[in-house]
Each structure stands twice: as structure tokens, then as C-alpha cells.
N, CA, C and O atoms as a Tripos MOL2 file, in Angstrom:
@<TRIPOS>MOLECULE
protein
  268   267    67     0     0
PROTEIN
NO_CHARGES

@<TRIPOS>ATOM
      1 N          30.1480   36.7960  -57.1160 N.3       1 UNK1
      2 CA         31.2930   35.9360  -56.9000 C.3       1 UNK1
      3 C          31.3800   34.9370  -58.0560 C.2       1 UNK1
      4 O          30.4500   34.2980  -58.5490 O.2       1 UNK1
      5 N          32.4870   34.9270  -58.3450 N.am      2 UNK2
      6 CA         32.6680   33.8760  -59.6200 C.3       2 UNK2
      7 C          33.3640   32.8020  -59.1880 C.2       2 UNK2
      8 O          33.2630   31.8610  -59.9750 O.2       2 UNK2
      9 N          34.1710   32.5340  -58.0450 N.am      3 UNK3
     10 CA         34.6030   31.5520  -57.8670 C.3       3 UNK3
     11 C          35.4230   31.8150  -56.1440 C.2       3 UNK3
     12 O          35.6370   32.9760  -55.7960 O.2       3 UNK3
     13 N          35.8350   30.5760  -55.1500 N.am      4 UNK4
     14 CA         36.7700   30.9190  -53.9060 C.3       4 UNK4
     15 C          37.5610   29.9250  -54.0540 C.2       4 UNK4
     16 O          37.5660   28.7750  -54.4910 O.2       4 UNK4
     17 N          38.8010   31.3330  -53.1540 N.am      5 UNK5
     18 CA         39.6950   30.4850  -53.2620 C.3       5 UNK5
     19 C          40.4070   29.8630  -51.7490 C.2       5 UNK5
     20 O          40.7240   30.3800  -50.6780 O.2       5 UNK5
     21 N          40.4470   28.6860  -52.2350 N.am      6 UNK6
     22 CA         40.6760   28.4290  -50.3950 C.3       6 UNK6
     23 C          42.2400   27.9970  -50.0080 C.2       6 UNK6
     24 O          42.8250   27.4530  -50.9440 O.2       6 UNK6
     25 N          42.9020   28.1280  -48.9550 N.am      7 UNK7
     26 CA         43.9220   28.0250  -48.4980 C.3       7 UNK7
     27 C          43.7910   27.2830  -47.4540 C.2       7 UNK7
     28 O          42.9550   27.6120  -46.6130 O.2       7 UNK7
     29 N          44.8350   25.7470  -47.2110 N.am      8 UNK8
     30 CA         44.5260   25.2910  -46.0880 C.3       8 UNK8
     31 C          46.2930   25.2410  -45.9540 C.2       8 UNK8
     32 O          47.0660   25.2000  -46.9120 O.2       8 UNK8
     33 N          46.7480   25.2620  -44.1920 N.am      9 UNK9
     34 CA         47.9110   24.9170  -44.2040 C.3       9 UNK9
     35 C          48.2470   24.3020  -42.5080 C.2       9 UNK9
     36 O          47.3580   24.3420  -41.6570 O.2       9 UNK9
     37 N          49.7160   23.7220  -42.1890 N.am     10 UNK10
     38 CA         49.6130   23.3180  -41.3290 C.3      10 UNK10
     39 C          50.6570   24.2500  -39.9520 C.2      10 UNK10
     40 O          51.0700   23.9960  -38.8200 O.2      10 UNK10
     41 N          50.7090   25.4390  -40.9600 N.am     11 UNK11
     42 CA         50.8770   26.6560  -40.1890 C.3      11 UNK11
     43 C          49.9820   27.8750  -40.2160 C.2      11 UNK11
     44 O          48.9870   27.9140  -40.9380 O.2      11 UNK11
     45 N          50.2650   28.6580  -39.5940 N.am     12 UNK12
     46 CA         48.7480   29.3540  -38.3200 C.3      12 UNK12
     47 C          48.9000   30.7180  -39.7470 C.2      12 UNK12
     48 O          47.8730   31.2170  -40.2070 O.2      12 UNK12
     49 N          50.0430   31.0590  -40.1650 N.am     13 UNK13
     50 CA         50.9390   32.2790  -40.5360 C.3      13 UNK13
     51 C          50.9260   32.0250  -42.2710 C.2      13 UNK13
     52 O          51.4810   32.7550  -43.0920 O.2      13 UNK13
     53 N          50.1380   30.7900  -42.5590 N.am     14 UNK14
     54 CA         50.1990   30.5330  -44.2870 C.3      14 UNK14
     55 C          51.5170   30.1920  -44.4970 C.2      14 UNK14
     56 O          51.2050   29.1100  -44.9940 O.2      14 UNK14
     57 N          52.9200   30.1760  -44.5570 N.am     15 UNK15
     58 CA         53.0960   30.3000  -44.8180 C.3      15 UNK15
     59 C          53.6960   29.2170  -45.9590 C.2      15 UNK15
     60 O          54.5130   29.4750  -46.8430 O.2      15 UNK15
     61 N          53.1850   28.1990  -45.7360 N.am     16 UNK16
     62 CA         52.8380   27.0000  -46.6200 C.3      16 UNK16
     63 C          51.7400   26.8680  -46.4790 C.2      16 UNK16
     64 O          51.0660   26.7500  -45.4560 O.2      16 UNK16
     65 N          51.2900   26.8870  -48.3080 N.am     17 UNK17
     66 CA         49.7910   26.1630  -48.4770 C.3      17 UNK17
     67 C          49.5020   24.8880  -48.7630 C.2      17 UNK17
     68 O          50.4150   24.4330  -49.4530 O.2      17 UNK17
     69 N          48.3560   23.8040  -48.4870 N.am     18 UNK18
     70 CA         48.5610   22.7310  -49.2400 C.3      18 UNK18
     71 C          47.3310   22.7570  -50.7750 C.2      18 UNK18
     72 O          47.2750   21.9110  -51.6690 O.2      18 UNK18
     73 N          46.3740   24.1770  -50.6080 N.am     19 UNK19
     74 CA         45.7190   24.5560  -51.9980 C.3      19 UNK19
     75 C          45.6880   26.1170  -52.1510 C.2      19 UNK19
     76 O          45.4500   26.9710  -51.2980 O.2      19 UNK19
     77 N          45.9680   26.2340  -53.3540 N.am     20 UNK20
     78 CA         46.2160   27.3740  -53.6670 C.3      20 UNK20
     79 C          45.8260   27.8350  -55.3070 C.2      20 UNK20
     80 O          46.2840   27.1070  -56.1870 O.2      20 UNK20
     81 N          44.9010   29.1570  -55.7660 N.am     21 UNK21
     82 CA         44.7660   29.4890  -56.5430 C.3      21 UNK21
     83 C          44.1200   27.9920  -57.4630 C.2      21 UNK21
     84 O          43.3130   27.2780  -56.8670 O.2      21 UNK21
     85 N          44.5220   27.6460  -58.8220 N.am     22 UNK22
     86 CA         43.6250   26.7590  -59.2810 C.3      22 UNK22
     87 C          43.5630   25.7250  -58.1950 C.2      22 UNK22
     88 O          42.5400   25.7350  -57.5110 O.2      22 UNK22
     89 N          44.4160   24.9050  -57.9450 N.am     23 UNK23
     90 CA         44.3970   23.6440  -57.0270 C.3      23 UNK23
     91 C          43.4530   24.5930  -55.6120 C.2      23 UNK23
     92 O          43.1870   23.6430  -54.8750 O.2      23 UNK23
     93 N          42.9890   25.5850  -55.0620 N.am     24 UNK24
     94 CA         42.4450   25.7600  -54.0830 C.3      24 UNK24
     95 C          41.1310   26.1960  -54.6240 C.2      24 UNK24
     96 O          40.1500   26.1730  -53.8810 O.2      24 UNK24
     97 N          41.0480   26.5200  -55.6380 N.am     25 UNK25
     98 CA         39.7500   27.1680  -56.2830 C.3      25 UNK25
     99 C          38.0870   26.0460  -56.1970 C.2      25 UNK25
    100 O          37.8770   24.8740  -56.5130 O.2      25 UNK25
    101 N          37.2000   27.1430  -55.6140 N.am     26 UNK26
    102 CA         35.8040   26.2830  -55.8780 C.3      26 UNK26
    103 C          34.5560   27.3110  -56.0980 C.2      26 UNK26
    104 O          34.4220   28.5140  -55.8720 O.2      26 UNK26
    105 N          33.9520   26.5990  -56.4810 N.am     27 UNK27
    106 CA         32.2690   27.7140  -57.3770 C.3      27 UNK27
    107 C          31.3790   27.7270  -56.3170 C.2      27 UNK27
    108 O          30.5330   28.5530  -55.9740 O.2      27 UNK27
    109 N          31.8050   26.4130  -55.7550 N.am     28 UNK28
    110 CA         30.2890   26.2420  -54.5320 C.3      28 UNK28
    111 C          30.7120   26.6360  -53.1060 C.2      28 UNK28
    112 O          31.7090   27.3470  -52.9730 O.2      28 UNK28
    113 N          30.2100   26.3360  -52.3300 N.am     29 UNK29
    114 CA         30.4450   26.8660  -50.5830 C.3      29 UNK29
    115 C          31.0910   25.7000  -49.7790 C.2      29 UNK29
    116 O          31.0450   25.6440  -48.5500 O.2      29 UNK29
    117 N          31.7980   24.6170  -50.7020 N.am     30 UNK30
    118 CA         32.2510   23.5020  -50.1330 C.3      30 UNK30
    119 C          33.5500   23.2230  -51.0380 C.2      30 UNK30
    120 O          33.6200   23.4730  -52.2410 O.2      30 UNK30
    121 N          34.5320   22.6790  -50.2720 N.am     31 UNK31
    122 CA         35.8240   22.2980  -50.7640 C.3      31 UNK31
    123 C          36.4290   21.0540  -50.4730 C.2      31 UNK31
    124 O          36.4840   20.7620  -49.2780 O.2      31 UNK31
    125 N          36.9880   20.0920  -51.4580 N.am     32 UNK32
    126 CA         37.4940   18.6560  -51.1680 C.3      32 UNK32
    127 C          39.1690   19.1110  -51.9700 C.2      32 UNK32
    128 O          39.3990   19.4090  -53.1420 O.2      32 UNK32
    129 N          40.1350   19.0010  -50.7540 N.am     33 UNK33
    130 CA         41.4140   18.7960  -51.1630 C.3      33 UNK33
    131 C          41.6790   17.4640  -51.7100 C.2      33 UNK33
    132 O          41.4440   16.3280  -51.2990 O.2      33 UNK33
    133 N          42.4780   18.1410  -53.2090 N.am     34 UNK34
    134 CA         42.7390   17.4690  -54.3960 C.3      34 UNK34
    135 C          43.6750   15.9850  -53.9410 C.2      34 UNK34
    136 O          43.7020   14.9880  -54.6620 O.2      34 UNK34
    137 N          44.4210   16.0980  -52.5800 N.am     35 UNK35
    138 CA         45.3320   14.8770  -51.7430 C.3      35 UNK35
    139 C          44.3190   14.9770  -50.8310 C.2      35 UNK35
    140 O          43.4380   15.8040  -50.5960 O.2      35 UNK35
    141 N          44.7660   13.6180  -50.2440 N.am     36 UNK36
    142 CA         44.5830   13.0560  -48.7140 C.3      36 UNK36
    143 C          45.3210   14.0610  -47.6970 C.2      36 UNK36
    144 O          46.4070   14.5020  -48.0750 O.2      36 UNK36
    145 N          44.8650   14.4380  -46.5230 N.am     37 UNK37
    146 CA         45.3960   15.2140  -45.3630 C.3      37 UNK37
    147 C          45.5470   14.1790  -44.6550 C.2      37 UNK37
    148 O          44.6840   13.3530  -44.3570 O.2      37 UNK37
    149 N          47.2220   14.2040  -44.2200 N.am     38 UNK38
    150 CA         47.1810   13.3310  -43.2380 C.3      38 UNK38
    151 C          46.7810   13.9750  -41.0990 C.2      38 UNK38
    152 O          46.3280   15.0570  -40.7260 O.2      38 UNK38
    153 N          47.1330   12.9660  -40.3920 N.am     39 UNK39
    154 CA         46.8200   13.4200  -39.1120 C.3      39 UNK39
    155 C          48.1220   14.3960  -38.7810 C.2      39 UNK39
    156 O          49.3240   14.4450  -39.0410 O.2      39 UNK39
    157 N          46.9370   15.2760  -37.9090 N.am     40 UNK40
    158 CA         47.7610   16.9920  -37.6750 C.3      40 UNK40
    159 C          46.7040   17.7220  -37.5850 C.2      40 UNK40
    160 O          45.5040   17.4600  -37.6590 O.2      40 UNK40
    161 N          47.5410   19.0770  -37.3460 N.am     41 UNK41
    162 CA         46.2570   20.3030  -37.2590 C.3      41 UNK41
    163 C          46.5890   21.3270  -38.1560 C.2      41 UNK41
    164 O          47.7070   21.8210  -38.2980 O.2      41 UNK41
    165 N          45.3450   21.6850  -38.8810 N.am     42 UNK42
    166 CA         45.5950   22.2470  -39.8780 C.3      42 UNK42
    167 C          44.5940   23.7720  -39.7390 C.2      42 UNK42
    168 O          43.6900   23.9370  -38.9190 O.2      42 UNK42
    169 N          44.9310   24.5000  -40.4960 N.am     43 UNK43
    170 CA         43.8910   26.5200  -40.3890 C.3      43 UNK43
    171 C          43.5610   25.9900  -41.7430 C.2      43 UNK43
    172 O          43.9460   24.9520  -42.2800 O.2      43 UNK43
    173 N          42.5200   27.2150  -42.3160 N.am     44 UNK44
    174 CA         42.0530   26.9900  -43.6960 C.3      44 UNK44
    175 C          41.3440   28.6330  -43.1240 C.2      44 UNK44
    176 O          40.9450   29.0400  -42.0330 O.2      44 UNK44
    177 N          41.4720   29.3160  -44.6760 N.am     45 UNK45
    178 CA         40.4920   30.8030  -45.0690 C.3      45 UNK45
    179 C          40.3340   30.6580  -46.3860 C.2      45 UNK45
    180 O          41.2370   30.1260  -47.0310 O.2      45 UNK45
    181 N          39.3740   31.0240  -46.9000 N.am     46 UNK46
    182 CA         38.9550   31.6080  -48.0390 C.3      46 UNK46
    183 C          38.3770   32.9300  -48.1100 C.2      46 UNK46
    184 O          37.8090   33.5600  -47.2190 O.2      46 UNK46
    185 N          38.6950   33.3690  -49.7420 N.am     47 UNK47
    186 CA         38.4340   34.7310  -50.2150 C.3      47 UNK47
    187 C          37.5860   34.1180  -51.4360 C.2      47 UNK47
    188 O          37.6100   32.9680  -51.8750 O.2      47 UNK47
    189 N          36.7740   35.3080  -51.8860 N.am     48 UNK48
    190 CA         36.1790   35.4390  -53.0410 C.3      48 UNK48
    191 C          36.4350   35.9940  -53.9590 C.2      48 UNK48
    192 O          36.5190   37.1810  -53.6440 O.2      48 UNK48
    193 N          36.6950   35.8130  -55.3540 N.am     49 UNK49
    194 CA         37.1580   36.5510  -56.4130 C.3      49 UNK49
    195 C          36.0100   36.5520  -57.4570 C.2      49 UNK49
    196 O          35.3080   35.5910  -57.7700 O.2      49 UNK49
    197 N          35.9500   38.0110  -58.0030 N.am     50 UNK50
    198 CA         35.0710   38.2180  -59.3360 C.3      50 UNK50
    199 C          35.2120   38.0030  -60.1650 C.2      50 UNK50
    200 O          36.4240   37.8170  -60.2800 O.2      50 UNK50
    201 N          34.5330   37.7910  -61.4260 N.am     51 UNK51
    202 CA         34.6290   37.3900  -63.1780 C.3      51 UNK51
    203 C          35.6840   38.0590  -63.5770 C.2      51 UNK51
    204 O          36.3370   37.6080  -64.5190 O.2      51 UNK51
    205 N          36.1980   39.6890  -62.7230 N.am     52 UNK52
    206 CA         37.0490   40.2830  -63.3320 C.3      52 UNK52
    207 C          38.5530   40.6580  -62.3760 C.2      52 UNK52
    208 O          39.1590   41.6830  -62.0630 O.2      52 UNK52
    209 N          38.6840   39.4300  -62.1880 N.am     53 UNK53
    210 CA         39.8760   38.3520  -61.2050 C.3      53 UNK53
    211 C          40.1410   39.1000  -60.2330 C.2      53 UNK53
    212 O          41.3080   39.0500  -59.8450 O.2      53 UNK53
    213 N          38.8630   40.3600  -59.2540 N.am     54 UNK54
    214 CA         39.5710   41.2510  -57.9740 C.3      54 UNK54
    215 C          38.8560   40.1800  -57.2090 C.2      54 UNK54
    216 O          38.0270   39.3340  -57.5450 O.2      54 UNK54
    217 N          39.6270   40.5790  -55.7090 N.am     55 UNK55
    218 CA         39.4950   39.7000  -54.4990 C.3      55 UNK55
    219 C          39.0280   40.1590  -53.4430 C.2      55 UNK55
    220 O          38.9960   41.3860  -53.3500 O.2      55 UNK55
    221 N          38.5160   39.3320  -52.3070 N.am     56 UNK56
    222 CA         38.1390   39.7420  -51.2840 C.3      56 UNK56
    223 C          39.4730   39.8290  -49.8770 C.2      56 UNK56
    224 O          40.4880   39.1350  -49.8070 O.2      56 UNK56
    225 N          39.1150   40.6740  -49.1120 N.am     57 UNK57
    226 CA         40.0650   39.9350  -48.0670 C.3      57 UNK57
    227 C          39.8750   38.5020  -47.6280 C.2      57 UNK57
    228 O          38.8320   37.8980  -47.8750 O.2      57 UNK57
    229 N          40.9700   37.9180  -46.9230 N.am     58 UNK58
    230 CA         41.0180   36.3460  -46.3850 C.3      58 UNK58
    231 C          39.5630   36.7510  -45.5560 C.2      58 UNK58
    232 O          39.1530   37.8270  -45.1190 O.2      58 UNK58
    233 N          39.1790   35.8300  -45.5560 N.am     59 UNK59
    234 CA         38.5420   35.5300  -43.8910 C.3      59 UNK59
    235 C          39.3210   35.1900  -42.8410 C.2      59 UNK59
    236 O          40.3700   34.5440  -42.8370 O.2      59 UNK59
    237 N          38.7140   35.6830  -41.9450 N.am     60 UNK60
    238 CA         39.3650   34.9800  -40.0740 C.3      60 UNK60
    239 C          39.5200   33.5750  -40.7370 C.2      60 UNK60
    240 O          38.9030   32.8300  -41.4990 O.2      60 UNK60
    241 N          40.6450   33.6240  -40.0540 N.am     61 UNK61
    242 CA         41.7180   31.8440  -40.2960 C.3      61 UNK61
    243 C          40.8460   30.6690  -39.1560 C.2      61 UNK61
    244 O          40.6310   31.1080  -38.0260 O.2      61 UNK61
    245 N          40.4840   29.5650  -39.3990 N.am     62 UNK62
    246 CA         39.8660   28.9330  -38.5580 C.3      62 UNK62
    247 C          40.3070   27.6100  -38.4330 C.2      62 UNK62
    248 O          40.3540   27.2780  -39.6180 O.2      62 UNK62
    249 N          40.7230   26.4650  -37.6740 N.am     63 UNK63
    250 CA         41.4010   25.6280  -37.6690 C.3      63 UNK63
    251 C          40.4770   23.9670  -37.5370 C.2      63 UNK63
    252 O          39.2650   23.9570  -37.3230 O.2      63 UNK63
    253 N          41.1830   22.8430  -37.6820 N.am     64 UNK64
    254 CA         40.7230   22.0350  -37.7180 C.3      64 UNK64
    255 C          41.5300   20.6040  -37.6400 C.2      64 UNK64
    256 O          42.4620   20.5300  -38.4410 O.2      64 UNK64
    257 N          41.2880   19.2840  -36.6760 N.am     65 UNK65
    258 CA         42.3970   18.2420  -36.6490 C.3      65 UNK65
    259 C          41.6090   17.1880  -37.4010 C.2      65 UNK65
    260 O          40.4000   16.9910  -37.5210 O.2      65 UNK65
    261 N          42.8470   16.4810  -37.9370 N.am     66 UNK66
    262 CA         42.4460   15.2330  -38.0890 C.3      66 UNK66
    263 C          43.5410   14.2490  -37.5010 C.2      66 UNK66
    264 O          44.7520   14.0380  -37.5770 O.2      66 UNK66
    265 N          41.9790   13.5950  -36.6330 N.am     67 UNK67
    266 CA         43.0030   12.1110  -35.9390 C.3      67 UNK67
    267 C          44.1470   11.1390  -36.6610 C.2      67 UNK67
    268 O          44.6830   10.2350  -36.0200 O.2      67 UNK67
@<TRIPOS>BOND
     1     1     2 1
     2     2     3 1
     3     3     4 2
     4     3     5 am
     5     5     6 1
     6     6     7 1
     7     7     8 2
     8     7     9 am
     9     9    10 1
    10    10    11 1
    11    11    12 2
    12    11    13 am
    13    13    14 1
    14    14    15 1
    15    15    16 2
    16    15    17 am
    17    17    18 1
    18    18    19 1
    19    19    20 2
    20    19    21 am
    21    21    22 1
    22    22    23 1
    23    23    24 2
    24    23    25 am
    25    25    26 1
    26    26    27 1
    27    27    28 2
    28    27    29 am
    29    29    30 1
    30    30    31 1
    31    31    32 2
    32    31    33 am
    33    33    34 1
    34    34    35 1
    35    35    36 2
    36    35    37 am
    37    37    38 1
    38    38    39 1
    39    39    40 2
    40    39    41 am
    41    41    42 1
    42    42    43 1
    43    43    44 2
    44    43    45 am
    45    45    46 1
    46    46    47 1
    47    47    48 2
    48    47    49 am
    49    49    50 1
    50    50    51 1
    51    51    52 2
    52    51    53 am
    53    53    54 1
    54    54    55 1
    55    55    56 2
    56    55    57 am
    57    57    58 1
    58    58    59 1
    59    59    60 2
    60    59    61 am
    61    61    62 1
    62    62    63 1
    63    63    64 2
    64    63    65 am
    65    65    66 1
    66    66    67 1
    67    67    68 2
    68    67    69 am
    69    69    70 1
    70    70    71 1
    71    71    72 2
    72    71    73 am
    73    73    74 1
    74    74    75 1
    75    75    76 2
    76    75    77 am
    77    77    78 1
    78    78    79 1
    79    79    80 2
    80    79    81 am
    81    81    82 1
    82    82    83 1
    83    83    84 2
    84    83    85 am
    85    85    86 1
    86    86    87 1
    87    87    88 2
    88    87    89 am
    89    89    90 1
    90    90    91 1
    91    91    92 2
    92    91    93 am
    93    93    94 1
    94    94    95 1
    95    95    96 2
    96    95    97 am
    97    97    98 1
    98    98    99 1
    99    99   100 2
   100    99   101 am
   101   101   102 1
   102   102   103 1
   103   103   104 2
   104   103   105 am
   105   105   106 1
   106   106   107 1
   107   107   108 2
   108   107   109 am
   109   109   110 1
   110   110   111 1
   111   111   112 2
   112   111   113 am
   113   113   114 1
   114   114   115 1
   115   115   116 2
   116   115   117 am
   117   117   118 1
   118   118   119 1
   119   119   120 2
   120   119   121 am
   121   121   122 1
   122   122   123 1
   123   123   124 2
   124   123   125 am
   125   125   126 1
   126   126   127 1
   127   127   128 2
   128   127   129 am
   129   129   130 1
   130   130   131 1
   131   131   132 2
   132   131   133 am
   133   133   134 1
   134   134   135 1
   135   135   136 2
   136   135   137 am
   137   137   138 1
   138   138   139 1
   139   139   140 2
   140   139   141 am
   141   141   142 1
   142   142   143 1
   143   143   144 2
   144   143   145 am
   145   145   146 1
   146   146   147 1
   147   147   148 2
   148   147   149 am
   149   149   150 1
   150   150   151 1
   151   151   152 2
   152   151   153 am
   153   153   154 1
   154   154   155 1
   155   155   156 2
   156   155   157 am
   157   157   158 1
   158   158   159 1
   159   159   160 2
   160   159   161 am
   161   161   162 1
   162   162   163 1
   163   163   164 2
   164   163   165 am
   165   165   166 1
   166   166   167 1
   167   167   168 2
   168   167   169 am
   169   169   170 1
   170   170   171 1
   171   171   172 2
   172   171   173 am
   173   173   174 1
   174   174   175 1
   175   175   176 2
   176   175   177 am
   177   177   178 1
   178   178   179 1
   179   179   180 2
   180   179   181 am
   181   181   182 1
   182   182   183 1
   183   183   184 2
   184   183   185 am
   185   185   186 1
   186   186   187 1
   187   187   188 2
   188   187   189 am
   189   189   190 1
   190   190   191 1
   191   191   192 2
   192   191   193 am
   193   193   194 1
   194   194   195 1
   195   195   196 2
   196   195   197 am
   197   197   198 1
   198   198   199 1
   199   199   200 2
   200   199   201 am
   201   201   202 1
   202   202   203 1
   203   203   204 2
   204   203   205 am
   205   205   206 1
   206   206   207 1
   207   207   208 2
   208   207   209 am
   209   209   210 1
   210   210   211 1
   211   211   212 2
   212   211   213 am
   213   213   214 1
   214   214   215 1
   215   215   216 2
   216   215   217 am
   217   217   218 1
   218   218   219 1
   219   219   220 2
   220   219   221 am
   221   221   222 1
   222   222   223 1
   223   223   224 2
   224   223   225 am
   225   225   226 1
   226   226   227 1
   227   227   228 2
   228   227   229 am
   229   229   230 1
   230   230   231 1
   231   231   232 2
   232   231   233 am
   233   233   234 1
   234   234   235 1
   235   235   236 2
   236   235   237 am
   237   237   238 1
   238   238   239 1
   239   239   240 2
   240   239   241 am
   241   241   242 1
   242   242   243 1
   243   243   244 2
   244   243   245 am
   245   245   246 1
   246   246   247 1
   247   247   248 2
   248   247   249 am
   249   249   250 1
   250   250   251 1
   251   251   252 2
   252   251   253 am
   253   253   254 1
   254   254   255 1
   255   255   256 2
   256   255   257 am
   257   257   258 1
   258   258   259 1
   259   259   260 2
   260   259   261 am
   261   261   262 1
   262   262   263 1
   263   263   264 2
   264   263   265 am
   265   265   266 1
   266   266   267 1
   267   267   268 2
@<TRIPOS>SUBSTRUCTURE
     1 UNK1         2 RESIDUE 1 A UNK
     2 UNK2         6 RESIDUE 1 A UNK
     3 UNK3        10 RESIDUE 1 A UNK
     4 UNK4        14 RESIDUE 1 A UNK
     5 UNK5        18 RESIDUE 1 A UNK
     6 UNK6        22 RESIDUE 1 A UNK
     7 UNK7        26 RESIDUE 1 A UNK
     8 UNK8        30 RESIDUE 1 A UNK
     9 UNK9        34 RESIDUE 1 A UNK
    10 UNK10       38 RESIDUE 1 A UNK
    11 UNK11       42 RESIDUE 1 A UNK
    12 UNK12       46 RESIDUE 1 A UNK
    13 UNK13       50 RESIDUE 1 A UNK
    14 UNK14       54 RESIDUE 1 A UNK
    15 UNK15       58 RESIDUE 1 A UNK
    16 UNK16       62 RESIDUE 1 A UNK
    17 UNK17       66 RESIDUE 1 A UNK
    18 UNK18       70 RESIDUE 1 A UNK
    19 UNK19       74 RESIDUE 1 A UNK
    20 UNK20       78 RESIDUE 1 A UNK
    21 UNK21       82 RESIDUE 1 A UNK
    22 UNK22       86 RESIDUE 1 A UNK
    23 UNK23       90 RESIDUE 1 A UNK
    24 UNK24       94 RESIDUE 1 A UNK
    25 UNK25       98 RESIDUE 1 A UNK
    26 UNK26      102 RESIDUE 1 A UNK
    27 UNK27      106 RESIDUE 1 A UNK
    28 UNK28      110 RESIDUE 1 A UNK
    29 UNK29      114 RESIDUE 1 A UNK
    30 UNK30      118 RESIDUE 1 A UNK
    31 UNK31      122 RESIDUE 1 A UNK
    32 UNK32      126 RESIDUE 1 A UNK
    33 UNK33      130 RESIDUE 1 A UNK
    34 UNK34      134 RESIDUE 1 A UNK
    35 UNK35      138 RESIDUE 1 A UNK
    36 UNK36      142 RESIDUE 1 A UNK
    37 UNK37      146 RESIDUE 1 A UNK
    38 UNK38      150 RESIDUE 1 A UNK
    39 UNK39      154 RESIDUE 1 A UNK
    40 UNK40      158 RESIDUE 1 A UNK
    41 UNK41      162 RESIDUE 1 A UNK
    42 UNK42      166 RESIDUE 1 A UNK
    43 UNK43      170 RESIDUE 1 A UNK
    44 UNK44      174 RESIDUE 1 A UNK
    45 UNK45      178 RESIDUE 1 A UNK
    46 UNK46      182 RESIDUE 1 A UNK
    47 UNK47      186 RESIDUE 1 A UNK
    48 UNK48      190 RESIDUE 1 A UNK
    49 UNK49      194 RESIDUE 1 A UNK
    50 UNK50      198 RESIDUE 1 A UNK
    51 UNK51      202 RESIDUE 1 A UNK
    52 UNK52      206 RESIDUE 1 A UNK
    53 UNK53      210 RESIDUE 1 A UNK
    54 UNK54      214 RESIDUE 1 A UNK
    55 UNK55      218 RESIDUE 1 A UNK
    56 UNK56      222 RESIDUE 1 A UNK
    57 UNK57      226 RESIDUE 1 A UNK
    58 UNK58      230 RESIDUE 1 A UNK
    59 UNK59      234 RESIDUE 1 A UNK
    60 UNK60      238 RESIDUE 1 A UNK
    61 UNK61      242 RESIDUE 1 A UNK
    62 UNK62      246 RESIDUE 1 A UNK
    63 UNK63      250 RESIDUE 1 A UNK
    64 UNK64      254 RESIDUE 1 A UNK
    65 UNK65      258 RESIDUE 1 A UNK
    66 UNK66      262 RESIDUE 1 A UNK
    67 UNK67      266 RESIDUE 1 A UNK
């Protein structure tokens, strides 16, 4: 793995992201969105991509609030 890419949004269906590709991208097993999230409920998946830019499938979508 050369790098993941993570997707968080405040629909179930993606179909708005609030990170995506560089702005969602990380090396390590942890991710800090580049804005503040405000209160709401939000899903997030990540995939893994290789040195030679192929991908993994999403992962199961998993959700999360902030007060």
C-alpha cells in the first residue's frame, strides 16, 4: 500500500464528499480532516491504492456523530 484514500460524507450513498483523493489521502492508519466537521452524522470508507495508482474496493461504510 502506498497510500488511503478516505471519504467522509454526510450522506449514507457518497454522494457528497467532504475528502477526497489528495484532500482525503493518508500513508498512515489515521486521518485528520483538512476543515472542522461541524455537528451531524456523518459515514466515512477508505480504500487502498498502490505505487502504481490501482485500488482497492471501498470498505463497509461506517458512521459516526458529532455533538
Amino acid at each position: 500500500v502506498d497510500h488511503y484514500e478516505v471519504q467522509i460524507s454526510t450522506n449514507p450513498t457518497f454522494s457528497i464528499t467532504l475528502g477526497r483523493g489528495q484532500g482525503g489521502r493518508t500513508a498512515a492508519s489515521q486521518y485528520t480532516p483538512e476543515v472542522a466537521i461541524t455537528t451531524g452524522m456523518y459515514h466515512w470508507r477508505v480504500r487502498a491504492v498502490n505505487a502504481q495508482g490501482q485500488f482497492s474496493q471501498w470498505s463497509a461504510a461506517r458512521s459516526f456523530s458529532v455533538p
